[in-house]
PyMOL Python script that loads the backbone (N, CA, C, O; Angstrom):
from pymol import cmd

cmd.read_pdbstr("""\
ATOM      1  N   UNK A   1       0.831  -1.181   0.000  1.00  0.00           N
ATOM      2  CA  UNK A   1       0.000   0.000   0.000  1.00  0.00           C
ATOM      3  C   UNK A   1       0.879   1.249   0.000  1.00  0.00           C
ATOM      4  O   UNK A   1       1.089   1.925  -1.007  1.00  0.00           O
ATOM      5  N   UNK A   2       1.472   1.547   1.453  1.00  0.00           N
ATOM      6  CA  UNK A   2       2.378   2.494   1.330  1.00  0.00           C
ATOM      7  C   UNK A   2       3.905   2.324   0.886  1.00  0.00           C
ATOM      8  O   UNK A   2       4.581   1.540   1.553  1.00  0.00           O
ATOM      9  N   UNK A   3       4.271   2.733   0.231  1.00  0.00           N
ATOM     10  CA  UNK A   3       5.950   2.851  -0.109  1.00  0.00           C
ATOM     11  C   UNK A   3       6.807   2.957   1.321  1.00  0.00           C
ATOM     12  O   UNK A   3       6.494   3.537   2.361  1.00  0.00           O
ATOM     13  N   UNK A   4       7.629   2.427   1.098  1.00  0.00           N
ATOM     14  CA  UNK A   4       8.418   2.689   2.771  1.00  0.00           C
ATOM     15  C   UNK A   4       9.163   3.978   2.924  1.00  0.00           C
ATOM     16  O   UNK A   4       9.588   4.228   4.052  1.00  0.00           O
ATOM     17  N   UNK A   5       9.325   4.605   2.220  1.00  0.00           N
ATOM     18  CA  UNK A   5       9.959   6.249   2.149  1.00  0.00           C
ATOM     19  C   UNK A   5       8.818   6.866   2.519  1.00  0.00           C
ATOM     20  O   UNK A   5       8.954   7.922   3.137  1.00  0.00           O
ATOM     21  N   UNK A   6       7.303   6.323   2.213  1.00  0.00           N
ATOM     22  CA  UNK A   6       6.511   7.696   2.818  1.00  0.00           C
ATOM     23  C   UNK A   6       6.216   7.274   4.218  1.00  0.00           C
ATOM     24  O   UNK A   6       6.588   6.153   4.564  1.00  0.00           O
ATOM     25  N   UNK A   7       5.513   8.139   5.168  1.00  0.00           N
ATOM     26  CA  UNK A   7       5.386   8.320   6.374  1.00  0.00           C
ATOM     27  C   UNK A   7       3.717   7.905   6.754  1.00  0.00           C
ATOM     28  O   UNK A   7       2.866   8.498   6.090  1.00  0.00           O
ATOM     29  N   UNK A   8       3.328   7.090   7.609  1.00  0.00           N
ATOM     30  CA  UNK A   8       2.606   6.715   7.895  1.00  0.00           C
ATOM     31  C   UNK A   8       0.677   7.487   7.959  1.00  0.00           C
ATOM     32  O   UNK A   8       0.772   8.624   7.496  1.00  0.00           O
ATOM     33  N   UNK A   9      -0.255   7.307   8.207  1.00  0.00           N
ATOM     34  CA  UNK A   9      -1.469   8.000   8.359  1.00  0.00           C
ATOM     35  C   UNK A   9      -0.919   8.977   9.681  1.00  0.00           C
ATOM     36  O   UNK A   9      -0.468  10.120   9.750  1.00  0.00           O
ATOM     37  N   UNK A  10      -1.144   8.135  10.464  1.00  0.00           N
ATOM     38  CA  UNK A  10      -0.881   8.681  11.806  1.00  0.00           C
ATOM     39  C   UNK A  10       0.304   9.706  11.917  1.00  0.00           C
ATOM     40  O   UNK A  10       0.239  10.625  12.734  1.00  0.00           O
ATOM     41  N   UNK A  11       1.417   9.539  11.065  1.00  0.00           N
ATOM     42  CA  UNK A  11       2.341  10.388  11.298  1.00  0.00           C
ATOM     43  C   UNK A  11       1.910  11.447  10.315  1.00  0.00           C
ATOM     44  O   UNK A  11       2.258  12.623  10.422  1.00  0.00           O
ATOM     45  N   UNK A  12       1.270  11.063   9.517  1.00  0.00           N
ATOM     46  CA  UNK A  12       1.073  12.982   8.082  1.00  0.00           C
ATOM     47  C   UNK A  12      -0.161  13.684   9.239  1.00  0.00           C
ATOM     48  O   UNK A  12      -0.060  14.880   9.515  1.00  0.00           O
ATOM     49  N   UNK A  13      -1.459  12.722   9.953  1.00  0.00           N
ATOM     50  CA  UNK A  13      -2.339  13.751  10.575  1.00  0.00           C
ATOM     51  C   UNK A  13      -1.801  14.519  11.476  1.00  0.00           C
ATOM     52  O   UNK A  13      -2.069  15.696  11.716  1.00  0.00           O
ATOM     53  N   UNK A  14      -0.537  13.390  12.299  1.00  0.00           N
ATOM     54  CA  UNK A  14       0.045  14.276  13.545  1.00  0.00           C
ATOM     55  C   UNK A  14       0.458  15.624  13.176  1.00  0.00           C
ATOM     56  O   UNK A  14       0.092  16.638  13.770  1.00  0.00           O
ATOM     57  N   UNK A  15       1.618  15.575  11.678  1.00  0.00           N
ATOM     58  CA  UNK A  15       2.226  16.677  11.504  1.00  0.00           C
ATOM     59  C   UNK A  15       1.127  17.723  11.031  1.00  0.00           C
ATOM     60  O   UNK A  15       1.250  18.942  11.148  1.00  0.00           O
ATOM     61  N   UNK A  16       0.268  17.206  10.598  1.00  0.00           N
ATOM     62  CA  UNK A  16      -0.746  18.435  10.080  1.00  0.00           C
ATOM     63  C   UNK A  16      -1.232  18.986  11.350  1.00  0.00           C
ATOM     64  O   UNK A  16      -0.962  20.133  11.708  1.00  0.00           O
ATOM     65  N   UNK A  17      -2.175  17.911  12.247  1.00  0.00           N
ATOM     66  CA  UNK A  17      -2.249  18.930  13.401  1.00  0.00           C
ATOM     67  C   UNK A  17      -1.608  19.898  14.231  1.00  0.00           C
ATOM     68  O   UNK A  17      -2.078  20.610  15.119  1.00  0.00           O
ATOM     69  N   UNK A  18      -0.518  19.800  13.809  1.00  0.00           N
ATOM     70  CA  UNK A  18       0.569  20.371  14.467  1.00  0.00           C
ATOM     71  C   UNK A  18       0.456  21.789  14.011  1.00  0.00           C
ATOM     72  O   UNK A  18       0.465  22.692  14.848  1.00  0.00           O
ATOM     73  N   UNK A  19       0.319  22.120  12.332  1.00  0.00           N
ATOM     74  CA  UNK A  19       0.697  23.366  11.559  1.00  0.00           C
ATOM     75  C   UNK A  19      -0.904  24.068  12.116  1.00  0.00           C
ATOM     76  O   UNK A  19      -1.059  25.239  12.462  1.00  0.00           O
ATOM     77  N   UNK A  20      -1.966  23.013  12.081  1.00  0.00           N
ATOM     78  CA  UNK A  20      -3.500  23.452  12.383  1.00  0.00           C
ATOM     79  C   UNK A  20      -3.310  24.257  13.938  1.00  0.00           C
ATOM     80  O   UNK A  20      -3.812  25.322  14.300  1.00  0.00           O
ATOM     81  N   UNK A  21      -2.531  23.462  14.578  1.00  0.00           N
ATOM     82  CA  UNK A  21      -3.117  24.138  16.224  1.00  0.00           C
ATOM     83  C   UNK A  21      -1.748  25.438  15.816  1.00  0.00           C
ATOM     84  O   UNK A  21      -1.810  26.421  16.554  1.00  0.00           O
ATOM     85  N   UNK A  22      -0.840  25.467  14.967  1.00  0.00           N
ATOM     86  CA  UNK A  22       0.261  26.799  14.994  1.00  0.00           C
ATOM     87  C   UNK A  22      -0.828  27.908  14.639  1.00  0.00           C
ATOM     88  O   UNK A  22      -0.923  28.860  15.415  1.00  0.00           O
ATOM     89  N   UNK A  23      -1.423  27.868  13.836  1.00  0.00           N
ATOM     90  CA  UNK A  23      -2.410  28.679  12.864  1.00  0.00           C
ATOM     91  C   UNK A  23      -3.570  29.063  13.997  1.00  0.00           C
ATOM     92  O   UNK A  23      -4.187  30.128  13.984  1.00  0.00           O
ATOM     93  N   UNK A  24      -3.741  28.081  14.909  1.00  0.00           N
ATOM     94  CA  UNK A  24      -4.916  28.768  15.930  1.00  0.00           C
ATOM     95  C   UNK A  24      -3.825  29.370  17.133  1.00  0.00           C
ATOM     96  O   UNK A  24      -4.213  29.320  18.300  1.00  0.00           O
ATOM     97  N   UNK A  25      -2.921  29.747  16.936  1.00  0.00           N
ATOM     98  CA  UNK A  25      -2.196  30.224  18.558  1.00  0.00           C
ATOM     99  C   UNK A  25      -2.789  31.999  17.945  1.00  0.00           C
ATOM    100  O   UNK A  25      -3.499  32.408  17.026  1.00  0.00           O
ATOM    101  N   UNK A  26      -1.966  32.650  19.131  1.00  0.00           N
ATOM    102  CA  UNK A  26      -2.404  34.045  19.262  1.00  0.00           C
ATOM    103  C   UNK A  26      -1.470  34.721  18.196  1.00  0.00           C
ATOM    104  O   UNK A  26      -1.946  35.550  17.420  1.00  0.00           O
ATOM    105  N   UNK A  27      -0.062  34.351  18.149  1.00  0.00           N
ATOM    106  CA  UNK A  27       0.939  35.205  17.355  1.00  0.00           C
ATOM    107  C   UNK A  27       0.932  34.861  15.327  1.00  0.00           C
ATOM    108  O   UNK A  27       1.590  35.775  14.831  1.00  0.00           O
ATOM    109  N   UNK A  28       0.618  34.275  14.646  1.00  0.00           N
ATOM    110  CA  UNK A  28       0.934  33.329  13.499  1.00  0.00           C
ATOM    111  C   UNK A  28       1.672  34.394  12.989  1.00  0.00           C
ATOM    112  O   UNK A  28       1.269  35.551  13.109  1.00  0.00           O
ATOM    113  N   UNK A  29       2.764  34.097  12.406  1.00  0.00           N
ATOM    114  CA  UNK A  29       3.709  35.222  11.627  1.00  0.00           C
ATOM    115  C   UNK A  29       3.555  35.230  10.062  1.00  0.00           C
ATOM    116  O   UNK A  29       3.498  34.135   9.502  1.00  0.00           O
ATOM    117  N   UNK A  30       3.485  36.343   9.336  1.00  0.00           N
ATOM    118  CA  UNK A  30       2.410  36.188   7.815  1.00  0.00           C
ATOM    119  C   UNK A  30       3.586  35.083   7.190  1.00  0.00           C
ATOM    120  O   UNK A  30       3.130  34.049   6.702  1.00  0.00           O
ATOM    121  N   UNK A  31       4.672  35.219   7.190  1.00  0.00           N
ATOM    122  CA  UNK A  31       5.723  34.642   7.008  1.00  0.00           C
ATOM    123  C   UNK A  31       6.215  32.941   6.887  1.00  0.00           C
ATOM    124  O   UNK A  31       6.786  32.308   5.998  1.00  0.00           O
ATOM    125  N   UNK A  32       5.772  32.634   8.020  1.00  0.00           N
ATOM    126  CA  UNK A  32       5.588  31.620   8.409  1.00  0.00           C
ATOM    127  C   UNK A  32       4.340  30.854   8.030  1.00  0.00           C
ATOM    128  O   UNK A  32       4.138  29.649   7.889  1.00  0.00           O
ATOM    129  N   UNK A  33       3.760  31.651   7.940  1.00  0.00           N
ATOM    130  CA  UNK A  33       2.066  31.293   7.647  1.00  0.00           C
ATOM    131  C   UNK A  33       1.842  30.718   6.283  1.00  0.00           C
ATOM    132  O   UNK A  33       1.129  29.725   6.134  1.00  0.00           O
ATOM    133  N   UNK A  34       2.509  31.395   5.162  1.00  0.00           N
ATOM    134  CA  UNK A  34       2.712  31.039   3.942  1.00  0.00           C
ATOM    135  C   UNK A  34       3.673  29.630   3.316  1.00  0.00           C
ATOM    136  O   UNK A  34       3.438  29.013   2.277  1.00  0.00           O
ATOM    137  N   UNK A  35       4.826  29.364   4.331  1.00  0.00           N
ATOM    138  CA  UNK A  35       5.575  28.887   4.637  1.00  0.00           C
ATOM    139  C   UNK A  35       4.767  27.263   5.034  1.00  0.00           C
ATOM    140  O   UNK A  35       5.032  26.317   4.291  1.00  0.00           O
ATOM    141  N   UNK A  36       3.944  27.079   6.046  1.00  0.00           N
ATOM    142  CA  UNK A  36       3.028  26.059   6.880  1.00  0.00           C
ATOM    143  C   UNK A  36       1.774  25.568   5.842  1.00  0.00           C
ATOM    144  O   UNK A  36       1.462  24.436   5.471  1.00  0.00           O
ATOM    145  N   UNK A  37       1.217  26.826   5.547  1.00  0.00           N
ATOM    146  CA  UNK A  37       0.386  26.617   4.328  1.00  0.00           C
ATOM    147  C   UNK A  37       0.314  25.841   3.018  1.00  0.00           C
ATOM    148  O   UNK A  37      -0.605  25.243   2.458  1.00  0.00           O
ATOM    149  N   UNK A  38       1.722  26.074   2.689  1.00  0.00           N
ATOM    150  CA  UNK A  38       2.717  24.856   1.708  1.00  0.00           C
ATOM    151  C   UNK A  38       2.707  23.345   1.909  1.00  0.00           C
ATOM    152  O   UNK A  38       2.404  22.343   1.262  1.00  0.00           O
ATOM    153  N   UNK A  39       3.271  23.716   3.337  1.00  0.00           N
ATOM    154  CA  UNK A  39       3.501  22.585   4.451  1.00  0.00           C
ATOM    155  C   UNK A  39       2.263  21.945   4.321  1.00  0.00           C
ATOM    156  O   UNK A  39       2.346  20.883   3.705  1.00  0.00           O
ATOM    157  N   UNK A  40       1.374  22.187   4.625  1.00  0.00           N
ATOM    158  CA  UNK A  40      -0.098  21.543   5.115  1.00  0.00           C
ATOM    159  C   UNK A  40      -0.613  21.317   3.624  1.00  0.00           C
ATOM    160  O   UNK A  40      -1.515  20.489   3.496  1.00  0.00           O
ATOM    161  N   UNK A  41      -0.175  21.912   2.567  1.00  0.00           N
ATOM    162  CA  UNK A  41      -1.135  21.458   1.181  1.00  0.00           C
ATOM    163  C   UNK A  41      -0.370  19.889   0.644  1.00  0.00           C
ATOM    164  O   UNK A  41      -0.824  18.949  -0.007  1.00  0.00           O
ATOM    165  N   UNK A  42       0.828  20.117   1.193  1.00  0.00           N
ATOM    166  CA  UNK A  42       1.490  18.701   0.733  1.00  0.00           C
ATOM    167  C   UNK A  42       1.097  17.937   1.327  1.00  0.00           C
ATOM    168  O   UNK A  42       0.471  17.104   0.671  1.00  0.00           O
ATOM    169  N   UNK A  43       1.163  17.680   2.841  1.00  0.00           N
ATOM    170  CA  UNK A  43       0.849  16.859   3.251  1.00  0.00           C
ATOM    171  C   UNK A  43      -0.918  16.411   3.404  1.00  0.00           C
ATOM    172  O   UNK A  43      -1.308  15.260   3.605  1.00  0.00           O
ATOM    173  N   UNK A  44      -1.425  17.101   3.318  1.00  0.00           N
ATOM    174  CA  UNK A  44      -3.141  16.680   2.583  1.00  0.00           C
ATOM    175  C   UNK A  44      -3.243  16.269   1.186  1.00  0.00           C
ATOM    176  O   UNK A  44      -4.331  15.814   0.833  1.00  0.00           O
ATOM    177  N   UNK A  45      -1.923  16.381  -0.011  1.00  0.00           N
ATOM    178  CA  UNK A  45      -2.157  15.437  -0.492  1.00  0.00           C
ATOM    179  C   UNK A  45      -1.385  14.248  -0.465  1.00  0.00           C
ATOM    180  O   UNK A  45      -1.828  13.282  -1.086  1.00  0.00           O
ATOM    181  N   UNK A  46      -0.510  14.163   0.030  1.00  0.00           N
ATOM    182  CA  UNK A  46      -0.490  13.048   0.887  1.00  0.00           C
ATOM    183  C   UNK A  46      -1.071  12.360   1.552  1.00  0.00           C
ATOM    184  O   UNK A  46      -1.065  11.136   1.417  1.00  0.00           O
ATOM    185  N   UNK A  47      -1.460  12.738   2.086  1.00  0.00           N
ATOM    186  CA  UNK A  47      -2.560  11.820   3.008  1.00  0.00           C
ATOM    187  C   UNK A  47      -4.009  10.777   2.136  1.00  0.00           C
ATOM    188  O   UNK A  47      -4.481   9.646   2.243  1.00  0.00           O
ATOM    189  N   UNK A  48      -4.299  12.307   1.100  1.00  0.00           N
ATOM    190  CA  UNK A  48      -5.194  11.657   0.062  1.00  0.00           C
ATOM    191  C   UNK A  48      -4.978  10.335  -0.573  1.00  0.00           C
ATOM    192  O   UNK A  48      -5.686   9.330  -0.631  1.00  0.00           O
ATOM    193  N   UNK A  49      -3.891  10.598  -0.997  1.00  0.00           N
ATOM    194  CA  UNK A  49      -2.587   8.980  -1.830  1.00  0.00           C
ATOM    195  C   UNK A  49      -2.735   7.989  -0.912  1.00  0.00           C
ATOM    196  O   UNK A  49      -2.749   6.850  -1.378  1.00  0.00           O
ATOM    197  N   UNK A  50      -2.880   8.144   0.593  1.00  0.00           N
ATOM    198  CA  UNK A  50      -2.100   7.248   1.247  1.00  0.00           C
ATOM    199  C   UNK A  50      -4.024   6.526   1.451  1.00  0.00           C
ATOM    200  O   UNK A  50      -4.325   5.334   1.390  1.00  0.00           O
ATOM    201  N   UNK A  51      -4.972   7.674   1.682  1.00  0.00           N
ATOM    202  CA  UNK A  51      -6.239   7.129   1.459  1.00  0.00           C
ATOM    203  C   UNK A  51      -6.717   6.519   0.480  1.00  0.00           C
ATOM    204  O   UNK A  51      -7.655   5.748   0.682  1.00  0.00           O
ATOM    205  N   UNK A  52      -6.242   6.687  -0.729  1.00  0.00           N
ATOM    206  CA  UNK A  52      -6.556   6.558  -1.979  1.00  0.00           C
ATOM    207  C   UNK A  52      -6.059   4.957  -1.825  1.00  0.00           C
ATOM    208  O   UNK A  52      -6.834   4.022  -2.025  1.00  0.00           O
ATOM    209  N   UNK A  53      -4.615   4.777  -1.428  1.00  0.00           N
ATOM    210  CA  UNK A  53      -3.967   3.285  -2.029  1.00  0.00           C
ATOM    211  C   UNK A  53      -4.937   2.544  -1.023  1.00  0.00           C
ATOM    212  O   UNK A  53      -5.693   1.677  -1.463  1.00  0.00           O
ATOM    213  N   UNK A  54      -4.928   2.870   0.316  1.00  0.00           N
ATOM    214  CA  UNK A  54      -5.602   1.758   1.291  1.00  0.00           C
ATOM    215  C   UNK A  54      -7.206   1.474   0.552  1.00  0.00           C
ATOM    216  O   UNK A  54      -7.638   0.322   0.526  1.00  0.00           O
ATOM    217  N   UNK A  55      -8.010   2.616  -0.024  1.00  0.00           N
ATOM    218  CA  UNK A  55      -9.236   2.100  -0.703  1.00  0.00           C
ATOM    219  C   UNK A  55      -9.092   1.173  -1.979  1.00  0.00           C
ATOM    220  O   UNK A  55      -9.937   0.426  -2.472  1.00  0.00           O
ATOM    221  N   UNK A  56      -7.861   1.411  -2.357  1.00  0.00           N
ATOM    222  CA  UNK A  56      -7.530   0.308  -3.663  1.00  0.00           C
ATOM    223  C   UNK A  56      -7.647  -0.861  -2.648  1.00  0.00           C
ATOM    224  O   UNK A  56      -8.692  -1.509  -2.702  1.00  0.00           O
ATOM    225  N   UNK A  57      -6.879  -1.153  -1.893  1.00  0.00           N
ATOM    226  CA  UNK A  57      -6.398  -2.273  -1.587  1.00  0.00           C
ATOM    227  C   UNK A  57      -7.950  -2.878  -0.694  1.00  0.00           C
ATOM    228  O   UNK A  57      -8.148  -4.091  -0.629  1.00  0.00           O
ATOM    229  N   UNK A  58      -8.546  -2.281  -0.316  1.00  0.00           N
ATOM    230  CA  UNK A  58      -9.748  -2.530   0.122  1.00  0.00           C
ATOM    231  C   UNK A  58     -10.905  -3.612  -0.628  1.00  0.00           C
ATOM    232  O   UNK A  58     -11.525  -4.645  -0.379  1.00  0.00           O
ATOM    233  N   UNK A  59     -10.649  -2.207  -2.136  1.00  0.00           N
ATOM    234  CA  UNK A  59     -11.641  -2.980  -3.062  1.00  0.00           C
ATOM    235  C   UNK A  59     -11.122  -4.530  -3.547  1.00  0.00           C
ATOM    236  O   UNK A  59     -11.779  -5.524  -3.857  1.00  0.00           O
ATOM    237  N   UNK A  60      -9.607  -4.288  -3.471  1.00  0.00           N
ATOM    238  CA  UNK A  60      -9.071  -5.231  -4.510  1.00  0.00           C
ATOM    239  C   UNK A  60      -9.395  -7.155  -3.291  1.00  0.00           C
ATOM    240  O   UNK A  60      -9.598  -8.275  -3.760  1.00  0.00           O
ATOM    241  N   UNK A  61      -9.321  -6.826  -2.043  1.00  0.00           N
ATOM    242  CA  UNK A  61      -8.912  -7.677  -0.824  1.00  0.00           C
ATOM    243  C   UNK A  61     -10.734  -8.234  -1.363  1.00  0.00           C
ATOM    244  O   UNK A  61     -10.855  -9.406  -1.719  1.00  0.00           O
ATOM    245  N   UNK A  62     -12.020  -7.293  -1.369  1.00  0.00           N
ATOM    246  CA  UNK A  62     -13.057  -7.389  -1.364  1.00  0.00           C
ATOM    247  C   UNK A  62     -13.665  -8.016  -2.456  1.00  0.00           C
ATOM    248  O   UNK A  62     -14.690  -8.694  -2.395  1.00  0.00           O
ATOM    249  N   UNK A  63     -12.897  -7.730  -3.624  1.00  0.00           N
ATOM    250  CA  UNK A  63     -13.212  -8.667  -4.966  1.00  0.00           C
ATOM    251  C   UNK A  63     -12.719  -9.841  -4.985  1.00  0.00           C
ATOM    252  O   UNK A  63     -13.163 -10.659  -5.790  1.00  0.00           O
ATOM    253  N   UNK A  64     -11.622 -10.200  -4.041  1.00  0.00           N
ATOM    254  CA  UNK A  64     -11.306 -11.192  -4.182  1.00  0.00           C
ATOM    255  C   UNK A  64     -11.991 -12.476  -3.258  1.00  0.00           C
ATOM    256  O   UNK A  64     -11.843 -13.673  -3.501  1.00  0.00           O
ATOM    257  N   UNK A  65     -12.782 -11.877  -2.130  1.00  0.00           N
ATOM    258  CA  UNK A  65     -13.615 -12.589  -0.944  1.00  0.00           C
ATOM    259  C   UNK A  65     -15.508 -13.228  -2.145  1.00  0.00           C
ATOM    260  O   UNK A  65     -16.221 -14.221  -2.003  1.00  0.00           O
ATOM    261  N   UNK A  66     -15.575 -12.280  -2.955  1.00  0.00           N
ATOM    262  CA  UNK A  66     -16.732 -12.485  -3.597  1.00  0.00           C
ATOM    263  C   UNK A  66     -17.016 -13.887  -4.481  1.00  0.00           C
ATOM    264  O   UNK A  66     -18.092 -14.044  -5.059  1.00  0.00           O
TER     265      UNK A  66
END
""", "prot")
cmd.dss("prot")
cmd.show_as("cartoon", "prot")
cmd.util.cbc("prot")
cmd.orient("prot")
């Protein structure tokens, strides 16, 4: 499913939550902000891929039970 160079579900939501709760603190720097924003578009699609292969592998496990 996943390639071993990419990083797990659990590890892309962690890091995203991470940039999500930076973005809700009191200070966000515009700078940085643009910077995280990047950050967070990659790794959502990432995450998509990594959703995407596990629903392949879903269907494929499920066609084969039929």
């Amino acid at each position: 499913m996943a390639k071993q160079n990419r990083q797990g579900y659990r590890q892309l939501t962690a890091e995203l939550a991470k940039i999500l709760e930076w973005f809700e603190s009191d200070k966000p720097d515009l700078d940085q902000a643009v910077a995280k924003y990047q950050a967070a578009q990659k790794l959502l699609a990432e995450i998509e891929r990594y959703l995407q292969a596990a629903e392949n592998q879903v269907r494929k496990v499920s066609k084969r039970q039929k």
